[in-house]
C-alpha positions in Angstrom: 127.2 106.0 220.8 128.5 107.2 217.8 130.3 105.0 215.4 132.8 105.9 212.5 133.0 103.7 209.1 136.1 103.0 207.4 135.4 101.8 203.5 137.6 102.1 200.3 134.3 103.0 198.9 130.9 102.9 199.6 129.5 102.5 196.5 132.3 100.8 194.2 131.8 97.0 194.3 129.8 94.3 196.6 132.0 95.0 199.6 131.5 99.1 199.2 127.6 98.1 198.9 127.7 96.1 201.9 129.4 98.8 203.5 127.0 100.9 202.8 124.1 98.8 204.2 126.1 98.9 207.8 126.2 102.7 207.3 122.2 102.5 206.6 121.3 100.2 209.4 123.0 102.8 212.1 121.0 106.1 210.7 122.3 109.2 211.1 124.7 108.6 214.1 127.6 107.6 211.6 130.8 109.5 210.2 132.1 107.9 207.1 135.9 107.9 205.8 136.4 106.2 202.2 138.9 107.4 198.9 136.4 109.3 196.9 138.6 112.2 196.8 141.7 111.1 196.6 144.0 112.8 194.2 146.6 111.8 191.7 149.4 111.5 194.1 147.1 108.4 195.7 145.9 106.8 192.5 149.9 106.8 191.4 150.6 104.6 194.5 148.0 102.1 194.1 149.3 101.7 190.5 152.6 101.0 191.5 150.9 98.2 194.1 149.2 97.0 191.3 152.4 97.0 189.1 154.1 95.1 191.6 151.5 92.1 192.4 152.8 91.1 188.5 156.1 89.8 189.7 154.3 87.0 191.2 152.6 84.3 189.7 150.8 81.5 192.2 148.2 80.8 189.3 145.3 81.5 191.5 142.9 84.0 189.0 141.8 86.2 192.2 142.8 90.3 192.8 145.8 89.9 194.7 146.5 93.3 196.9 149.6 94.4 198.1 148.6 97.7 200.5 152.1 98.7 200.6 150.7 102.6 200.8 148.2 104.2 203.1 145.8 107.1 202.2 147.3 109.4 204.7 144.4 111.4 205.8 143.1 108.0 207.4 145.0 108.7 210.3 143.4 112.0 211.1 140.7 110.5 211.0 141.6 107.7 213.6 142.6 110.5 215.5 139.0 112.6 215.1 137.0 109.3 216.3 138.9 108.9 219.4 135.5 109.2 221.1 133.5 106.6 218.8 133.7 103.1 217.7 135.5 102.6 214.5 134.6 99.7 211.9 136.7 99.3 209.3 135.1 97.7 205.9 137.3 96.4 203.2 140.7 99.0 203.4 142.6 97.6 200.3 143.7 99.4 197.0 146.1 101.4 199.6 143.2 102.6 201.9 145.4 101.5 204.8 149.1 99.9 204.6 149.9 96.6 205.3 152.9 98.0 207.3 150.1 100.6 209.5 148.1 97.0 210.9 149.6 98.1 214.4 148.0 101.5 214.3 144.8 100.5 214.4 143.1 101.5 217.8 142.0 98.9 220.6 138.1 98.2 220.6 138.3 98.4 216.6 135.9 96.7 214.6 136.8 94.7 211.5 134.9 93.2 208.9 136.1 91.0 206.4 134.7 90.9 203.0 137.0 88.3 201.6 140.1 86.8 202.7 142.5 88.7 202.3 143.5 89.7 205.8 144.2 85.7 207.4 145.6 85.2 203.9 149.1 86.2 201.9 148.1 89.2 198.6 145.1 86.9 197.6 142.0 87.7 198.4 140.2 84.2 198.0 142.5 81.0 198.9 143.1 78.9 195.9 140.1 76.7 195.6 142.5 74.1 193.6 144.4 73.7 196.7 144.1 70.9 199.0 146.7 72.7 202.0 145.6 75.7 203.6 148.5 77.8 204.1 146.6 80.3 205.8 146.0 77.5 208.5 149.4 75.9 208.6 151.4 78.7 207.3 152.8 80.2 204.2 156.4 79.1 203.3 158.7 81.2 201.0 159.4 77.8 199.0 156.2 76.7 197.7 155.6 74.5 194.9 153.5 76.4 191.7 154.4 80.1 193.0 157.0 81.7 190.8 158.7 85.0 190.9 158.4 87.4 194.3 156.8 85.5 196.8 154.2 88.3 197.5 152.2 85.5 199.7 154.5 84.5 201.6 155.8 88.4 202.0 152.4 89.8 203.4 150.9 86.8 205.5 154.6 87.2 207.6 153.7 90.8 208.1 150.2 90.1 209.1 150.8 87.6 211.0 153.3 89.9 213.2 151.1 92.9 212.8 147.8 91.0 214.0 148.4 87.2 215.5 148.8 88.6 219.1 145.9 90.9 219.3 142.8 90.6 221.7 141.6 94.1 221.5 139.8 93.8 217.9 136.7 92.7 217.2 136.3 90.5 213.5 133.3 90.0 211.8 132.7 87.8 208.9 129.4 87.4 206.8 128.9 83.3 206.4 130.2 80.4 208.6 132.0 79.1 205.7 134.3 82.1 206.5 134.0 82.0 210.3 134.8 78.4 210.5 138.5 79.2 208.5 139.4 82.4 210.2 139.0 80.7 213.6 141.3 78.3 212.0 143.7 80.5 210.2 147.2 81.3 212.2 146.5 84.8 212.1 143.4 85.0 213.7 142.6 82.0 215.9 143.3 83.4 219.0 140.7 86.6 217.6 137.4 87.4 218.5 135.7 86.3 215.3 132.2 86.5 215.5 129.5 85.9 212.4 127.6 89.3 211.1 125.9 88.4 207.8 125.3 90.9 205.0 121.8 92.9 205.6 119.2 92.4 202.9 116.4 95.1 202.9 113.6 93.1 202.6 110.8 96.1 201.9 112.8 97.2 198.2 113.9 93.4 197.8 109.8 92.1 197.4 108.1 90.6 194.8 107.0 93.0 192.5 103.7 93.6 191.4 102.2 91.6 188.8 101.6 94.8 186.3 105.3 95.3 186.8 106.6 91.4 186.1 104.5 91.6 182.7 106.1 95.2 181.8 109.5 93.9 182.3 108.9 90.6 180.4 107.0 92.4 177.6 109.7 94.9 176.7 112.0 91.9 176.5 110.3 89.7 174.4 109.4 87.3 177.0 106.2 85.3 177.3 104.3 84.2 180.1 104.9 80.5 179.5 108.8 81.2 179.0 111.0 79.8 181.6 113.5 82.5 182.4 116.9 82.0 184.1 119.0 84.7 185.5 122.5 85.1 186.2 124.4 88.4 187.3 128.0 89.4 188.7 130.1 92.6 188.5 132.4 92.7 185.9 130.5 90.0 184.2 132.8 87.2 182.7 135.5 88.7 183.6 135.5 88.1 187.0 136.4 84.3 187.0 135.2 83.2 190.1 132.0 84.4 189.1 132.2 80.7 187.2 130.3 81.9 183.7 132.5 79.5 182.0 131.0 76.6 184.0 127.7 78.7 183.4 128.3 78.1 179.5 129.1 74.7 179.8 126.3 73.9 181.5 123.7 75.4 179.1 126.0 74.0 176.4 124.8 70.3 178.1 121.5 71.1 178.9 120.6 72.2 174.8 121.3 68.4 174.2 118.8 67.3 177.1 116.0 69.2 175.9 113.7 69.0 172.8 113.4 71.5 170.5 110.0 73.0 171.2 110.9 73.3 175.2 114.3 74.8 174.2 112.3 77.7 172.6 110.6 77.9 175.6 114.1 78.7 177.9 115.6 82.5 178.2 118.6 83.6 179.4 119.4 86.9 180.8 122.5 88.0 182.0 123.2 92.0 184.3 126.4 93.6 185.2 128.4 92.7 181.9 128.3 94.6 178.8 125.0 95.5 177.4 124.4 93.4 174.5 121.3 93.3 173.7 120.2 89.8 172.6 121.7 86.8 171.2 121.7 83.5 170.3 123.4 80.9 172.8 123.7 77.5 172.0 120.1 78.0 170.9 118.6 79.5 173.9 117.9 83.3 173.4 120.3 85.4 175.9 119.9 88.6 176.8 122.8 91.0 178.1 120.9 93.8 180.3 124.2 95.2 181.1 125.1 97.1 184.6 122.1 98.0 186.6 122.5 100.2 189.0 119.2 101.2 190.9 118.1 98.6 193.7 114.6 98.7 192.6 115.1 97.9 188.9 117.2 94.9 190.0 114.3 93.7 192.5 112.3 94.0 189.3 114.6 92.2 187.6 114.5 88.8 190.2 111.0 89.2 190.3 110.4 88.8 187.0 113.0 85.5 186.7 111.5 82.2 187.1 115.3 81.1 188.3 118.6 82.8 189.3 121.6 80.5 188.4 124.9 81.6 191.0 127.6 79.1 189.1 130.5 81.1 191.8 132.9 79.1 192.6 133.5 80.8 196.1 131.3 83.7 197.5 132.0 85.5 201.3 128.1 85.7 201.4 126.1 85.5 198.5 124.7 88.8 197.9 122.8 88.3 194.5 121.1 85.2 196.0 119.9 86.4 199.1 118.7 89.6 197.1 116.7 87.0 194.4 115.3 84.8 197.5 114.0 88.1 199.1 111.9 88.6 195.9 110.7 84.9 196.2 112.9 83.8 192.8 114.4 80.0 193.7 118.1 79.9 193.1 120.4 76.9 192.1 124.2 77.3 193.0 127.1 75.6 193.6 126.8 74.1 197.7 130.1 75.7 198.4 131.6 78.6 200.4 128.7 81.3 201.6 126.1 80.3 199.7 125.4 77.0 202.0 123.6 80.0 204.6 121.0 81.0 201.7 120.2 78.4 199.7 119.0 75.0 201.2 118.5 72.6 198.5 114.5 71.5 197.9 113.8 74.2 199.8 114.7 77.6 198.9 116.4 76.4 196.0 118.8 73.6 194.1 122.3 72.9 195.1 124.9 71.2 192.9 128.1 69.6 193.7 131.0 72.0 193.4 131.8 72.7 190.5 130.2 70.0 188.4 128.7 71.4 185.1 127.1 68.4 184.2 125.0 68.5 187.4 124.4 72.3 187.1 122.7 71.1 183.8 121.0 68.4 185.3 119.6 71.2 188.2 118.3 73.4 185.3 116.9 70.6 183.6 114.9 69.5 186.8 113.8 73.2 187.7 112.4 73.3 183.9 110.5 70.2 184.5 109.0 71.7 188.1 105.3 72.3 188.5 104.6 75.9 189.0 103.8 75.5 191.9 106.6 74.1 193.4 109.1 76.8 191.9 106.0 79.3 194.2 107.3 77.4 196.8 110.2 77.6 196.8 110.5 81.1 196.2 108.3 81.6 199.4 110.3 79.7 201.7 113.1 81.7 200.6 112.2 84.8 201.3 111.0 83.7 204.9 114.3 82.1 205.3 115.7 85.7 203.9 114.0 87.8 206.6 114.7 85.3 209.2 118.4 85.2 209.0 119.2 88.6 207.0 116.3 91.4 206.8 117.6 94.6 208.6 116.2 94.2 212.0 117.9 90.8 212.5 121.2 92.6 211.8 120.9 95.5 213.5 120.1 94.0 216.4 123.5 91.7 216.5 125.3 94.3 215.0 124.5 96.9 217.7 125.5 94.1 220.1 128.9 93.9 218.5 129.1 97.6 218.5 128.7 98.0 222.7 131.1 95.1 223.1 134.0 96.8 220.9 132.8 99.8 222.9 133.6 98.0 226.3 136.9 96.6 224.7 137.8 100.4 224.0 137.4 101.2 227.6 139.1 98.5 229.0 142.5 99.0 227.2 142.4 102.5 227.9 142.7 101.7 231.5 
């Protein structure tokens, strides 16, 4: 059975990279659709989306997407994989319009890399906010929103486009996702099901001792030196990503430690600007920059002692299932996707959301940890990694999603 993927990219950002995995995990019986060669014509339409997002302001820092244009050659390519089971991936920057949500064909599989689609233009829900809209519904009036109501505008049309429909197939990569689109109005009478993000286990391993040493060597780092990690796209920029809470937790932890254990402590930082290093409330930090290649970023976790995930809301959780695959312990936030991968005191330390103060404390208390422990750690979470998200597992449910979007093809063509 062949099977056609529909991506914005497959290579441009966590949900093109995810994307791509799908694509891996199927072989070679896969067609592929995305933007790469889209023309000026295109790129002028998703800047005028882009331009027109600005006339609202709901104070919620996320990308907000309108998709008021499609990339037109989508459709013949619908039409070309009449034959095969289509999954679409994340369709935004104008891949496919927010006014085209009825053409997509029965037996269609979906995947949902944020939440955009049982939401208004956001693509995370304000994590400030203590109503849901996307569960009792988005109302033009609404306190903190000024200017063009872009939330209100698209959840309407969604919710006409998509609320009646039982011939799709959703898929969503952590229960913290799963448990709010079964609850959102747009898709509660959907069939939502749970498909995790693969991890490739045999490139995301420890690395080889003569490899760790390389690495730490051409940094500056010792043996002794406890190293902590922390990597997202965009780097700061991306505010979700939480390096501000990041900050003021090292900030807090420089006053909890002596001076001959601070010297001890490294930073390093991937997918910002390469900076070399620096100096950061007296812990050395160094910016690595973006890294592209898999297997120097498996080198990279495996030559951590700790990666620090201070998001304040993740779909999955990429970077710490990644790190746990190469037995490096995480701490995080015990919010959103992250509560799948890391258990706390066993792969891992969680920390109330969003509390800097205890993020320090968490840091402070891996410092102290035996060796030995960490080891541990790290072990149980790459068992728990291969257990829940190594390829296998997710092929297996994936093709299982795949025949039943295949049976739901046939039976609305009757």
């Amino acid at each position: 059975m062949k099977v056609s993927l529909v991506s914005y990219s497959f290579k441009k950002g966590g949900a093109a990279l995810a994307a791509a995995k799908f694509k891996t995990l199927l072989g070679n019986n896969v067609d592929t659709f995305c933007q790469l060669d889209a023309g000026r014509i295109q790129f002028l339409k998703r800047l005028v989306s882009f331009a027109l997002t600005k006339f609202q302001f709901d104070g919620n820092p996320v990308k907000h997407s309108l998709n008021l244009f499609s990339y037109q050659p989508i459709f013949k390519f619908i039409q070309s994989s009449k034959e095969s089971v289509i999954h679409f991936h994340w369709f935004n920057n104008d891949t496919l319009s927010i006014f085209n949500l009825h053409k997509i064909p029965s037996g269609v599989i979906i995947t949902l890399h944020d939440e955009w689609l049982y939401c208004g233009a956001e693509h995370y829900y304000n994590i400030q906010e203590q109503h849901l809209d996307f569960i009792d519904g988005y109302v033009f009036f609404r306190k903190g929103v000024w200017g063009l109501h872009w939330n209100y505008i698209l959840w309407k049309i969604k919710h006409y486009k998509l609320s009646h429909r039982d011939d799709l197939i959703y898929t969503v990569p952590s229960k913290w996702m799963l448990a709010r689109a079964k609850k959102s109005l747009i898709l509660k009478q959907a069939d939502v099901r749970l498909l995790p993000n693969p991890i490739d286990v045999s490139l995301f391993q420890p690395s080889h001792l003569a490899d760790v040493i390389r690495f730490r060597k051409s940094h500056h780092l010792k043996r002794d030196d406890i190293v902590f990690c922390f990597g997202a796209i965009g780097g700061k920029k991306n505010l979700l990503k939480g390096s501000n809470l990041l900050n003021e937790a090292i900030a807090r932890l420089s006053l909890k430690l002596e001076k001959n254990i601070i010297e001890r402590i490294k930073f390093v930082n991937f997918g910002g600007p390469k900076l070399g290093e620096s100096n950061n409330f007296g812990f050395t930090t160094i910016s690595l920059g973006h890294i592209a290649e898999p297997a120097k970023l498996a080198n990279l976790y495996s030559s951590v002692d700790c990666l620090v995930v201070p998001s304040l809301v993740e779909s999955f959780g990429q970077v710490a299932a990644e790190a746990l695959s190469c037995e490096t312990p995480v701490i995080c936030f015990e919010c959103s996707g992250l509560k799948d991968i890391v258990e706390n005191e066993k792969t891992g330390l969680t920390v109330e959301p969003f509390s800097s103060r205890q993020l320090a404390e968490k840091m402070k208390k891996f410092i102290l940890m035996s060796e030995e422990r960490r080891k541990e750690l790290g072990a149980n979470g790459r068992r728990h990694v291969i257990r829940q998200f190594s390829y296998p597992v997710i092929r297996e449910q994936y093709l299982k999603i795949i025949a039943d979007a295949y049976e739901l093809k046939k039976k609305h063509k009757k």
